[in-house]
C-alpha positions as CSV (number, residue, x, y, z in Angstrom):
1,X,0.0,0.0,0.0
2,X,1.3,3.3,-0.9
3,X,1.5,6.3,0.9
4,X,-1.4,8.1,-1.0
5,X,-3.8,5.3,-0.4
6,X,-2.3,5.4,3.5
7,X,-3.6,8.9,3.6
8,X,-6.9,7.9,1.5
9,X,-7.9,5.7,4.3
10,X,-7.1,8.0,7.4
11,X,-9.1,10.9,5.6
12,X,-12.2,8.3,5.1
13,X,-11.6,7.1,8.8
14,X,-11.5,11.1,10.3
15,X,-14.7,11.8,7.9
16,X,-16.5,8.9,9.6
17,X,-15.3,10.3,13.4
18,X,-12.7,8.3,14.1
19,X,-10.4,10.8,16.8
20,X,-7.1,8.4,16.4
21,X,-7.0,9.0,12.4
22,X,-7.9,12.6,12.8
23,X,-4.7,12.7,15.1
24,X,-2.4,10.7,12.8
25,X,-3.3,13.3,9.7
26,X,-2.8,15.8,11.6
27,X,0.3,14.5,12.8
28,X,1.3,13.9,9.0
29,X,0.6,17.0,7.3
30,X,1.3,19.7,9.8
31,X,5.2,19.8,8.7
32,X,5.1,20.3,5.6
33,X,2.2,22.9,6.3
34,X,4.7,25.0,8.5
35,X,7.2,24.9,6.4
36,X,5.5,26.5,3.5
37,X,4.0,29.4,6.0
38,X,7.2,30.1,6.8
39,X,8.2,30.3,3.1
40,X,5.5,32.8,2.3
41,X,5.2,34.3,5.7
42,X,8.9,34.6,6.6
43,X,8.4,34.9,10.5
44,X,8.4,31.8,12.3
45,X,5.4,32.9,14.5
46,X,3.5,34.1,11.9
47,X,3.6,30.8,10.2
48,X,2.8,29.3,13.5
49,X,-0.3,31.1,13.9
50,X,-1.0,30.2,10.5
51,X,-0.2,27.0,10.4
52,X,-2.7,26.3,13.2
53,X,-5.7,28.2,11.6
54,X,-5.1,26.4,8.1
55,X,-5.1,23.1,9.9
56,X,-8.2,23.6,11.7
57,X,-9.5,24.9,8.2
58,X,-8.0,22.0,6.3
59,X,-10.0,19.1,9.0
60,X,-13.2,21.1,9.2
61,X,-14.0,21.0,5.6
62,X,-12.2,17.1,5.6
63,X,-15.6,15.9,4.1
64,X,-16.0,18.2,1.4
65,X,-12.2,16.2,0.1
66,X,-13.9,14.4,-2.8
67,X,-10.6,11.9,-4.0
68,X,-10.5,13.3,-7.6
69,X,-7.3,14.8,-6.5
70,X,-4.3,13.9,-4.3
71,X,-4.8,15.0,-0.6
72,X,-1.6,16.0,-0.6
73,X,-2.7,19.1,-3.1
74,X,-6.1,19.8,-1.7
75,X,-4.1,20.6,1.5
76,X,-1.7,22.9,0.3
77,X,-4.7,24.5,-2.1
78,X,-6.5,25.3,1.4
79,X,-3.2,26.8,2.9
80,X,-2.0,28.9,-0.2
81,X,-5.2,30.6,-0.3
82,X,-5.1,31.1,3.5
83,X,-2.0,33.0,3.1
84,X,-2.7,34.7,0.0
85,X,-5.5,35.7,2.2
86,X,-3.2,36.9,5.2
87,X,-0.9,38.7,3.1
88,X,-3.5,40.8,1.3
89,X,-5.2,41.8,4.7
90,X,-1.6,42.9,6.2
91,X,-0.7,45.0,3.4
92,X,2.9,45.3,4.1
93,X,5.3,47.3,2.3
94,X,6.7,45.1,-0.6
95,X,10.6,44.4,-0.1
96,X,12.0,44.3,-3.2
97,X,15.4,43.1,-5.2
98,X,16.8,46.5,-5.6
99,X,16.1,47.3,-1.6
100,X,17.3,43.9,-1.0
101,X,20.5,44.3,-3.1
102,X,21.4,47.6,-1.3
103,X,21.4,46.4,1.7
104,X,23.4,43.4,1.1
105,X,26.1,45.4,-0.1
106,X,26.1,47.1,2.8
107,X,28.3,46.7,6.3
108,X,30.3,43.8,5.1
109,X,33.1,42.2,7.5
110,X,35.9,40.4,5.7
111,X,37.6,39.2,9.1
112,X,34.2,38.2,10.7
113,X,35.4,34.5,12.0
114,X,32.3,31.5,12.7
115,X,35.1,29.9,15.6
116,X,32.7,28.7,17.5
117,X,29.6,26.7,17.7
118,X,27.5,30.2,18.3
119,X,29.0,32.1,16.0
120,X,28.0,29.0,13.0
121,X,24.4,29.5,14.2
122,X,24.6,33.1,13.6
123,X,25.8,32.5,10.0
124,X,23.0,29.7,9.3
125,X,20.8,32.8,10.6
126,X,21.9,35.0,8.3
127,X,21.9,32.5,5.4
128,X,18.2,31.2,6.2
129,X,17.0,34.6,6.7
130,X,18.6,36.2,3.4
131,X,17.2,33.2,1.5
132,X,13.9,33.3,3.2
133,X,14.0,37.2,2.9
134,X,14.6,37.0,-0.8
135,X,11.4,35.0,-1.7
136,X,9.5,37.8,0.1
137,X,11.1,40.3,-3.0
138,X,8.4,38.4,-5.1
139,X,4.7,39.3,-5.1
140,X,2.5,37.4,-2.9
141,X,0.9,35.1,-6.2
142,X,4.4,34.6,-7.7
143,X,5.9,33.6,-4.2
144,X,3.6,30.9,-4.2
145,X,4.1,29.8,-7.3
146,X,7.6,29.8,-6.9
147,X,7.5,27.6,-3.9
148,X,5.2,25.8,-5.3
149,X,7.1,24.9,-8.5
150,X,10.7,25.6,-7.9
151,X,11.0,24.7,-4.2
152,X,8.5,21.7,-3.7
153,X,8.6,20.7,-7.4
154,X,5.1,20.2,-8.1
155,X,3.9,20.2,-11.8
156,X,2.2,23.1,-13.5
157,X,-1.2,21.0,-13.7
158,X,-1.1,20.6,-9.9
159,X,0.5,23.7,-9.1
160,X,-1.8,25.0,-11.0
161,X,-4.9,23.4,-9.5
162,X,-3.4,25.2,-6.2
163,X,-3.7,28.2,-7.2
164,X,-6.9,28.3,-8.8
165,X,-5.4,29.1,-12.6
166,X,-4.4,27.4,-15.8
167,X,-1.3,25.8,-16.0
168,X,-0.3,28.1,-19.0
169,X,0.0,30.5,-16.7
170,X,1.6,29.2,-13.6
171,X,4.5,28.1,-16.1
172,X,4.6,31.4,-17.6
173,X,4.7,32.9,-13.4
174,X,6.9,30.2,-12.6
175,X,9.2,31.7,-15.4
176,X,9.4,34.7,-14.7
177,X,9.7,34.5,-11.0
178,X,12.5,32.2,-11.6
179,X,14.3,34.5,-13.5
180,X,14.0,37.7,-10.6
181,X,15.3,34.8,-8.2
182,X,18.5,33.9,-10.0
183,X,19.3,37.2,-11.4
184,X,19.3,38.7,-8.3
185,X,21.4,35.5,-6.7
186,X,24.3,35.4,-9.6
187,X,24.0,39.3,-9.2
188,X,24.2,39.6,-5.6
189,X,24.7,36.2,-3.5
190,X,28.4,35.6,-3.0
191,X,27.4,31.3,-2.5
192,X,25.8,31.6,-5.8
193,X,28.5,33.0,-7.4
194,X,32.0,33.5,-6.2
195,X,32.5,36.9,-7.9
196,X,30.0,38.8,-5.7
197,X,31.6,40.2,-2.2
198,X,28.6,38.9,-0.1
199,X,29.3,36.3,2.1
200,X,26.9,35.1,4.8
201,X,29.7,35.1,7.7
202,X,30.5,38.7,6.7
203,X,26.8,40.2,7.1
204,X,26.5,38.7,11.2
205,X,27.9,41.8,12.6
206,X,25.9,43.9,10.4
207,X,22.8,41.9,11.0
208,X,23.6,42.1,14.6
209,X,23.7,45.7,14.6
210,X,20.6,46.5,13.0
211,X,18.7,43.8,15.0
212,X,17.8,41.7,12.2
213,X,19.3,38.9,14.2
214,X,19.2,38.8,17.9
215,X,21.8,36.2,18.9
216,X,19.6,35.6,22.0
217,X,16.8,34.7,20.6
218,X,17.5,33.5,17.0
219,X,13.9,33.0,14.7
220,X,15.7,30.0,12.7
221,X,18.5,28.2,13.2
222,X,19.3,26.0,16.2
223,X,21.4,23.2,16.8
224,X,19.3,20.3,16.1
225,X,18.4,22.3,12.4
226,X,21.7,23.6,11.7
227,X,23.7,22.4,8.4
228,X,26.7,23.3,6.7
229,X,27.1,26.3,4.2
230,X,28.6,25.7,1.7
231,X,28.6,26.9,-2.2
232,X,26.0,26.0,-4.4
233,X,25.3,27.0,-8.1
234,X,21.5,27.7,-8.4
235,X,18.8,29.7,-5.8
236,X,17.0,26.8,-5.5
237,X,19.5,24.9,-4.5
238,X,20.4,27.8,-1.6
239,X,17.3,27.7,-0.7
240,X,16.8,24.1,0.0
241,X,19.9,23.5,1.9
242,X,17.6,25.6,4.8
243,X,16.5,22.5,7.1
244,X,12.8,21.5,7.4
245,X,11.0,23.5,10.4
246,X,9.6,21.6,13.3
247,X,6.1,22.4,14.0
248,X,5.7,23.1,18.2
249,X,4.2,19.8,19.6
250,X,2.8,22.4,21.8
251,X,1.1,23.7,19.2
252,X,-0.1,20.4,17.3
253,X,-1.6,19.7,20.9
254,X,-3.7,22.7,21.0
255,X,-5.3,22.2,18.0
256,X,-6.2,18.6,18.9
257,X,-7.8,20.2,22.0
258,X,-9.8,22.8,19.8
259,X,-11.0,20.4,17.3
260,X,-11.7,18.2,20.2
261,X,-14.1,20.8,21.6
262,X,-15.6,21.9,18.2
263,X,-16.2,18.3,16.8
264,X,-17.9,16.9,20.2
């Protein structure tokens, strides 16, 4: 049995009230949920917050899942329009590439040295954030789309089933949002391309300075999710070398206790 037909059978389980299948869905999409709020969202918390809403959202319209599609892509149809949603309704100002690029230039130190274990985790900061921070240079369809195509790889049919449009059109999105992406890295990212001064280690005192990192209280790397920088040719590939967030368990429990209470 495969894993699709695993899932299948939980869903049809959950549908029918079943609490123990409701818990192991929950349990095996809520990572994958967080990760891409924190794609689209950037701050950790944010995509908490949202993580928990679009899983209440995704298991309180469970019965309306009618098989013609993977559950897999229903799922993340439900959250990408959740966040479309939230980024509409904040309205923040747009970072974009030529902001970004700016600022990256900017208070470089070429004898900055990662000699200890703390000072690594304030590089991987710097390197998850700038990656994370880039994506957010995209408008808020296109940042989906380029998650959704570049990042997590899914087809233009089913990325375009996501999104709600034809797959003409993701492709031609996907395209061009691509193309901003790895301008701007061989332009600007020193990993990316060894000609450019920017180096990850070199923007920690800088990002210190200006409170973008707070070596306290660090938003994403830690120990257990740390990994080695090192250079890599494409964006997509800078991206993906960030780990895969862990969803709270303090949060998965909550929302067991709140469907619990809304389902009885």
């Amino acid at each position: 049995m495969n894993q699709n037909s695993d899932i299948e059978i939980l869903v049809k389980k959950a549908v029918e009230g079943d609490k123990s299948a409701l818990n192991a869905l929950l349990e095996s999409i809520q990572q994958y949920i967080y990760n891409i709020s924190i794609k689209i969202l950037f701050h950790p918390e944010n995509a908490k917050d949202a993580t928990q809403e679009i899983l209440i959202k995704i298991v309180t319209h469970l019965s309306s899942f009618n098989f013609e599609s993977q559950f897999t892509t229903w799922t993340y149809r439900i959250a990408t329009n959740y966040l479309l949603n939230v980024l509409d309704k904040e309205k923040r100002q747009q970072l974009n590439f030529e902001i970004f690029a700016k600022d990256l230039a900017q208070g470089l130190n070429h004898g900055f040295q990662a000699n200890s274990a703390e000072k690594k985790l304030w590089v991987e900061e710097v390197k998850m954030g700038c990656s994370l921070g880039m994506l957010q240079c995209l408008d808020s369809e296109s940042r989906i789309t380029y998650v959704l195509g570049e990042i997590l790889e899914f087809s233009s049919t089913d990325g375009a089933y996501i999104q709600n449009i034809s797959p003409e059109t993701f492709r031609k999105r996907l395209s061009r949002a691509r193309t901003k992406i790895n301008e701007f890295t061989k332009q600007n990212c020193g990993l990316v391309n060894p000609q450019n001064a920017c180096r990850c280690h070199k923007k920690v005192d800088n990002a210190i300075t200006t409170r973008r990192v707070n070596p306290n209280n660090l938003l994403f790397a830690s120990k257990e999710l740390i990994t080695s920088i090192a250079e890599v040719e494409t964006a997509t590939s800078l991206i993906q070398t960030n780990p895969i967030f862990e969803f709270p368990e303090q949060r998965l429990k909550e929302i067991k206790k709140i469907l619990e209470i809304n389902l009885n």
